[in-house]
matplotlib code that plots the C-alpha trace (Angstrom):
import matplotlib.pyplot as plt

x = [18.2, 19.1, 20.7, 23.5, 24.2, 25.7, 28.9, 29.7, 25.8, 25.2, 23.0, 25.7, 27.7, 24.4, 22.7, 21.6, 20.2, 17.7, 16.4, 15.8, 13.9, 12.2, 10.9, 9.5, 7.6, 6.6, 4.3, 3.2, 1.8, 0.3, -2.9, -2.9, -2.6, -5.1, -7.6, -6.7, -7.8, -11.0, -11.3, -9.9, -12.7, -16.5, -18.8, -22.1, -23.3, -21.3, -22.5, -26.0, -26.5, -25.0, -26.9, -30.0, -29.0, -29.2, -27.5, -25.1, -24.1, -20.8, -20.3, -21.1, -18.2, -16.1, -16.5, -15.9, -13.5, -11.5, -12.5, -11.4, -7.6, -7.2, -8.3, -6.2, -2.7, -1.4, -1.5, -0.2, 2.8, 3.8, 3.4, 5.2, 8.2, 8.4, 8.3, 10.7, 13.7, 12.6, 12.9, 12.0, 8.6, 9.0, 10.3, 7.4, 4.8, 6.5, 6.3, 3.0, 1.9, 3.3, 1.4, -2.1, -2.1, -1.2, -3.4, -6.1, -6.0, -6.9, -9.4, -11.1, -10.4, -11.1, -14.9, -16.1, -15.2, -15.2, -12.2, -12.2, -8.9, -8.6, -8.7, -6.3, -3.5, -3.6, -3.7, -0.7, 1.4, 0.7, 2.3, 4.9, 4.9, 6.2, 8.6, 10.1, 10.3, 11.8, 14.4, 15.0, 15.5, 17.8, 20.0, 19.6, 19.2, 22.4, 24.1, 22.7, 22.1, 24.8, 22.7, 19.5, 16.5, 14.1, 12.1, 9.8, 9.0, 8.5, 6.4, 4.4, 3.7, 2.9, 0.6, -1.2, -1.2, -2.8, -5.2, -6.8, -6.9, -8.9, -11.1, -11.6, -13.2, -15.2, -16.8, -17.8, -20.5, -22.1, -22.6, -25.4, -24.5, -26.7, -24.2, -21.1, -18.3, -19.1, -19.5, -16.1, -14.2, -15.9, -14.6, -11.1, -11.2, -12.0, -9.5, -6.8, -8.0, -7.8, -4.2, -3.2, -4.5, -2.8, 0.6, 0.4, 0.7, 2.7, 5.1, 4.6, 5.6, 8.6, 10.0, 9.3, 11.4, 14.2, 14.4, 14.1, 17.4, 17.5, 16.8, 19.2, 19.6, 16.5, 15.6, 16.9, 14.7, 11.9, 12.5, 13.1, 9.9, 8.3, 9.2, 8.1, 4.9, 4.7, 5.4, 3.0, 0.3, 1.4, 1.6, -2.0, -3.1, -2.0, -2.9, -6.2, -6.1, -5.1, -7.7, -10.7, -9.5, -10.3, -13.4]
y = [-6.9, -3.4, -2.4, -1.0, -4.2, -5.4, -4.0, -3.9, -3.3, -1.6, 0.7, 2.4, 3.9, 5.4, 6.2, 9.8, 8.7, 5.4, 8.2, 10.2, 6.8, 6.3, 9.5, 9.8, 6.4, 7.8, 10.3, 7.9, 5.9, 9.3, 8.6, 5.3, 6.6, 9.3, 6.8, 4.5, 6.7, 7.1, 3.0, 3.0, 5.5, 4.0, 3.8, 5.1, 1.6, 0.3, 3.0, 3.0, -1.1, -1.0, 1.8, -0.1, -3.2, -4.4, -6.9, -9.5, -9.4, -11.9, -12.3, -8.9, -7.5, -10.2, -9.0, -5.9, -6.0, -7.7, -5.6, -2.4, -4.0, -5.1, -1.4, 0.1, 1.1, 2.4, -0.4, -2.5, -0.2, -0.4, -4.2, -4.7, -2.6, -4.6, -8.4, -6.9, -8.5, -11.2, -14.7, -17.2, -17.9, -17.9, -14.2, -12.8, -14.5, -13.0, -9.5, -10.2, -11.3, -8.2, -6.3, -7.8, -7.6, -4.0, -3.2, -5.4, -4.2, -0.1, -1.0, -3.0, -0.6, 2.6, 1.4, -0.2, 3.0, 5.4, 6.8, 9.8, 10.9, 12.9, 10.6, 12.6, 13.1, 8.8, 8.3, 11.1, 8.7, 5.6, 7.5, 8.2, 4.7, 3.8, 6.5, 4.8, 1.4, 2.4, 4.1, 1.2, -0.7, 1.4, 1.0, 5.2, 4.4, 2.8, 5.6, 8.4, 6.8, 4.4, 1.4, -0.4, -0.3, -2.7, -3.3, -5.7, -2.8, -0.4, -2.7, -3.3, 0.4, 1.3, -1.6, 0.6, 3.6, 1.4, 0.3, 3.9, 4.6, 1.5, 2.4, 6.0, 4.0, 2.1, 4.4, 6.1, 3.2, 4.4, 0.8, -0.4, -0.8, -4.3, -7.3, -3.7, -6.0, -9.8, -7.4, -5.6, -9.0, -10.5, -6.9, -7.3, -11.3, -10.0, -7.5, -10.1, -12.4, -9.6, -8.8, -12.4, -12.5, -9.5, -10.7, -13.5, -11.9, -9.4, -12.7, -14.4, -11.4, -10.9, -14.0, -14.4, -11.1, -12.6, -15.3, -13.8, -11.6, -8.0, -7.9, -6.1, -4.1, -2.4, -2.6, 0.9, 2.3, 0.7, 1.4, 4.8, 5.2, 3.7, 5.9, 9.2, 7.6, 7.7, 11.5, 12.1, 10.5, 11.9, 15.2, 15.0, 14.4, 16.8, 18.9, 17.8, 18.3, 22.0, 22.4, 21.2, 23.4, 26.4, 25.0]
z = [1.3, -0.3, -4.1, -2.2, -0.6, -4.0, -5.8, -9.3, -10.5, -13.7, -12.6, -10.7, -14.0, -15.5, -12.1, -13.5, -17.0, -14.7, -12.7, -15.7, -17.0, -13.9, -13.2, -17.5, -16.2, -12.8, -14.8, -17.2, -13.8, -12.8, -14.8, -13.3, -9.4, -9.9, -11.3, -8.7, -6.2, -7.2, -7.9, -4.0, -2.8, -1.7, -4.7, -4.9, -5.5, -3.1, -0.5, -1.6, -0.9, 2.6, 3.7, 2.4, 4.8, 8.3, 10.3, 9.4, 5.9, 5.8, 1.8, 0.6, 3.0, 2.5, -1.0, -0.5, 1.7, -1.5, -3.9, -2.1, -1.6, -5.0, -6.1, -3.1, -5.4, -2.8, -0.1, -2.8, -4.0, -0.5, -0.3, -3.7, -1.9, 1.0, -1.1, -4.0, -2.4, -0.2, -2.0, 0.8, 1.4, 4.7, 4.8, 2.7, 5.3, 8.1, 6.6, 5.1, 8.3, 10.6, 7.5, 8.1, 11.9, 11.9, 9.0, 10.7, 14.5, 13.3, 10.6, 13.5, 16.3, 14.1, 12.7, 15.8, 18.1, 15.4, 15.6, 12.7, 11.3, 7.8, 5.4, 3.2, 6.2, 6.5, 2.8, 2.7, 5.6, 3.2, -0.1, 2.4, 3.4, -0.2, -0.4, 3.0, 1.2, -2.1, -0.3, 1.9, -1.1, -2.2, 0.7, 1.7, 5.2, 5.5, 3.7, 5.3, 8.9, 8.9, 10.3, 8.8, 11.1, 11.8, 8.6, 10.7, 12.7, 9.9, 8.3, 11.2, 12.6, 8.9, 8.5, 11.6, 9.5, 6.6, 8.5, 9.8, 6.0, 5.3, 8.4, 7.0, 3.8, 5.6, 7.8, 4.3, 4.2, 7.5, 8.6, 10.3, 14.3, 14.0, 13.5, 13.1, 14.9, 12.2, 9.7, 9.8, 10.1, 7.1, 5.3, 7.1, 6.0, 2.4, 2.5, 3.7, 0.5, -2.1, -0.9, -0.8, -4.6, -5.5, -4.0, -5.5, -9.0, -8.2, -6.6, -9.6, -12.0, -10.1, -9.7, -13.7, -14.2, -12.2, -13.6, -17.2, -16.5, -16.5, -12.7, -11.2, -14.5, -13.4, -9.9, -9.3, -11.7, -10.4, -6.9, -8.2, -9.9, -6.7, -5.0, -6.9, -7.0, -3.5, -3.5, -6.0, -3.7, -0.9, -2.6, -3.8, -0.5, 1.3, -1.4, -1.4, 2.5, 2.6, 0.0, 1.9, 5.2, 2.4, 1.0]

ax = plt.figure().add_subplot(projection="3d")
ax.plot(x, y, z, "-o")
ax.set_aspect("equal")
plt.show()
C-alpha cells in the first residue's frame, strides 16, 4: 500500500512546502543518526568482556544481540518503512518474518566463516535500504517504472544486506571459536527479541497516530523525511569509506 494509491490527499496541494517540513526535520534527526551510530557500533565494554570469555555464553549474547538492534537506527528506520502501511497482523509477520530470515542467514553465515565486507559499504546499502522504502511508500516506483515490484522480495534480499552489517559488528568482538556457532544464535535470538520489542512500539505509536487523525495529513512528510535520513546515512558512509582508503 503506497500514498499514491489514494486520490484527493491533502498533501498533494502543498507537496513543495511538506518536503520543505520534512527535510527542516530530517536535519534535526541528523544529531540523532550520528549518535546512533556510534550507540550501533561495539563498545569498548562490550568488546573488552567478550574478549575476556570462553565458550558458551547464551545470556550475555542474547543480551547483546538485543541491545545492539534496539540501538541499530538504521535497521529499524528500514523496518519502520516496511510496517508504515501494513495494518493486518498477519501482513507485518510475513514481512517481519522474510526480514529476520534474511537478516538471520548472513549474520550466521558471515561470523561463522568470516566472511569480511567493509562495514561502511553494507551500512551505506542499509541507508539505501530506507531510501528504497520511503520511496516505495510514496508510490515512485509505480510512477517512474509503471509496475510495483515485489516488496516481499525487496524485503527479503535487503534483510541479506542487514544481516552482513550486523555480522561486520559482531566480528568486532573477535569471538572466541569455543562454543562460536551457540554463541551467534543466542546473539541472532537476542537480536530477533530486541527488534520484536522495538516494533512493537513503533506498532503501537502508529496505530495511536492513526487512530488520533492527522495520518494521511502527514505520511508524506514522514516518508519524506525517511527517506533523507537514509541519504544522509548512506552519505556518511560512503564518506566515511573513501576516507579510510586515504587514511
Amino acid at each position: 500500500m503506497q500514498i499514491s494509491q489514494y486520490e484527493g490527499l491533502p498533501w498533494k496541494l502543498c507537496a513543495f512546502w511538506r518536503t520543505v517540513l520534512a527535510l527542516a526535520a530530517s536535519l534535526t534527526f541528523l544529531v540523532l543518526l550520528t549518535q546512533s551510530a556510534l550507540a550501533h557500533a561495539v563498545t569498548e565494554g562490550d568488546k573488552g568482556y567478550i574478549q575476556e570469555i570462553y565458550g558458551v555464553k547464551f545470556i550475555p549474547f542474547m543480551y547483546l544481540g538485543a541491545k545492539h538492534m534496539i540501538t541499530g537506527y538504521d535497521h529499524l528506520l528500514f523496518l519502520a518503512g516496511v510496517i508504515f502501511f501494513l495494518y493486518k497482523m498477519k501482513h507485518i509477520g510475513i514481512y517481519v518474518t522474510l526480514f529476520a530470515i534474511g537478516h538471520s542467514t548472513t549474520m550466521i553465515i558471515g561470523v561463522y566463516y568470516n566472511i569480511t565486507v567493509s562495514p561502511y559499504i553494507i551500512d551505506a546499502i542499509i541507508g539505501l535500504s530506507v531510501v528504497y522504502k520511503a520511496l516505495d511508500n510514496l508510490g515512485a516506483y509505480q510512477r517512474w517504472l509503471g509496475f510495483q515490484p515485489n516488496t516481499k522480495a525487496a524485503t527479503l534480499i535487503f534483510g541479506l544486506f542487514h544481516g552482513f552489517g550486523l555480522a561486520t559488528k559482531v566480528q568486532e568482538y573477535e569471538v572466541a571459536a569455543d562454543g562460536l556457532l551457540t554463541n551467534l544464535i543466542a546473539f541472532n535470538l537476542g537480536v530477533e527479541i530486541g527488534q520484536l520489542l522495538a516494533l512493537a512500539a513503533i506498532l503501537i505509536a502508529i496505530t495511536y497516530w492513526r487512530r488520533a487523525g492527522g495520518f494521511w495529513r502527514h505520511a508524506y512528510t514522514v516518508n519524506v523525511a525517511m527517506m533523507t535520513a537514509g541519504f544522509v546515512l548512506t552519505g556518511m558512509h560512503l564518506t566515511g569509506y573513501f576516507t579510510s582508503l586515504n587514511s
